[in-house]
C-alpha positions as CSV (number, residue, x, y, z in Angstrom):
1,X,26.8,2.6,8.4
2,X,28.2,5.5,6.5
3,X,25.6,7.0,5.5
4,X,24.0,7.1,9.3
5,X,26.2,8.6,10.7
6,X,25.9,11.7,8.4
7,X,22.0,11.5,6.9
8,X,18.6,10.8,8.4
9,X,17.5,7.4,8.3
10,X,13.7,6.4,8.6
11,X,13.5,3.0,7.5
12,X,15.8,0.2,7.4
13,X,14.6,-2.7,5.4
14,X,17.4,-5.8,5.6
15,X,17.4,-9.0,4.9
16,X,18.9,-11.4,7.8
17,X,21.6,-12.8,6.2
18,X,24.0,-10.3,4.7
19,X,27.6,-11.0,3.9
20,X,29.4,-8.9,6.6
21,X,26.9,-9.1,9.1
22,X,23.1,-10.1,10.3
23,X,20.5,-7.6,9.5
24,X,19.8,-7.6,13.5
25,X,23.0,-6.6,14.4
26,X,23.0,-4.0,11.4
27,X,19.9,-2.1,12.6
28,X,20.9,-2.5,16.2
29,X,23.9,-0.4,15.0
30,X,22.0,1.9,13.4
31,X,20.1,2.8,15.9
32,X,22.8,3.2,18.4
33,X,23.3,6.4,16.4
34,X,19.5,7.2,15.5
35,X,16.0,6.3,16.4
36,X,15.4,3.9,13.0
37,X,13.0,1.7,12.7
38,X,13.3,-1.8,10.5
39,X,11.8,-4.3,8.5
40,X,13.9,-7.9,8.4
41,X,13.5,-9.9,5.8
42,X,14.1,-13.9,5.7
43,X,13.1,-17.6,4.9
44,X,12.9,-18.1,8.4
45,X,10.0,-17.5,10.4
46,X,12.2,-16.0,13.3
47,X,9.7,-14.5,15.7
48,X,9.8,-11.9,18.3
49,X,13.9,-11.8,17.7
50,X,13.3,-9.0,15.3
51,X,11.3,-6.8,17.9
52,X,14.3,-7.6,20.6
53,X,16.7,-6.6,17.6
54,X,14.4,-3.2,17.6
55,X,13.1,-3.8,14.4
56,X,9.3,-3.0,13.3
57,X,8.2,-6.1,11.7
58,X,9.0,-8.9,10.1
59,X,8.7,-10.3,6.3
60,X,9.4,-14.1,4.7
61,X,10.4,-14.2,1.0
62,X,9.8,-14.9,-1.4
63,X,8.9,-10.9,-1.1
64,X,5.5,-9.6,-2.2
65,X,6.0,-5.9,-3.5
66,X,2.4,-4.8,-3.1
67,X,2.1,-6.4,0.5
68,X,5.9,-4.7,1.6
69,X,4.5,-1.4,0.3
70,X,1.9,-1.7,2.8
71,X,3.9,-2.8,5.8
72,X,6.5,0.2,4.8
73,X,3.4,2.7,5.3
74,X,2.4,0.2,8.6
75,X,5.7,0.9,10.0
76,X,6.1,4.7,8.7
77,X,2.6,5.4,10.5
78,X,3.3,3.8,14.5
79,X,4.8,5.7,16.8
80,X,6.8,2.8,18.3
């Protein structure tokens, strides 16, 4: 939270389950102080929470690198 309050952030990419906090919560914070956009990542399928939570899209692990690459562009590119 640090480091948005003082540098540009164009991605967020969290995992749900962090130890101080959800990843929801931590991009809704975010984004109280800039216009972020997300990617969550989890086991759980967890739906349309992350677009109420403002985030971008969604990801279940186990993580593939190649196919994260192409949602970071996916999410780079729209406009929402």
């Amino acid at each position: 939270m640090e480091i948005a309050k003082t540098e540009r952030i164009d991605l967020v990419i969290a995992d749900l389950g962090l130890p101080d906090r959800s990843g929801l919560s931590l991009l809704a914070e975010i984004r109280k102080a800039q216009p972020a956009k997300g990617i969550v990542l989890s086991v759980y399928d967890i739906g349309n929470d992350t677009h109420d939570a403002g985030y971008s899209a969604h990801m279940l692990k186990p993580i593939e690198f190649p196919r994260l690459s192409d949602l970071i562009v996916q999410v780079l590119k729209n406009d929402k």
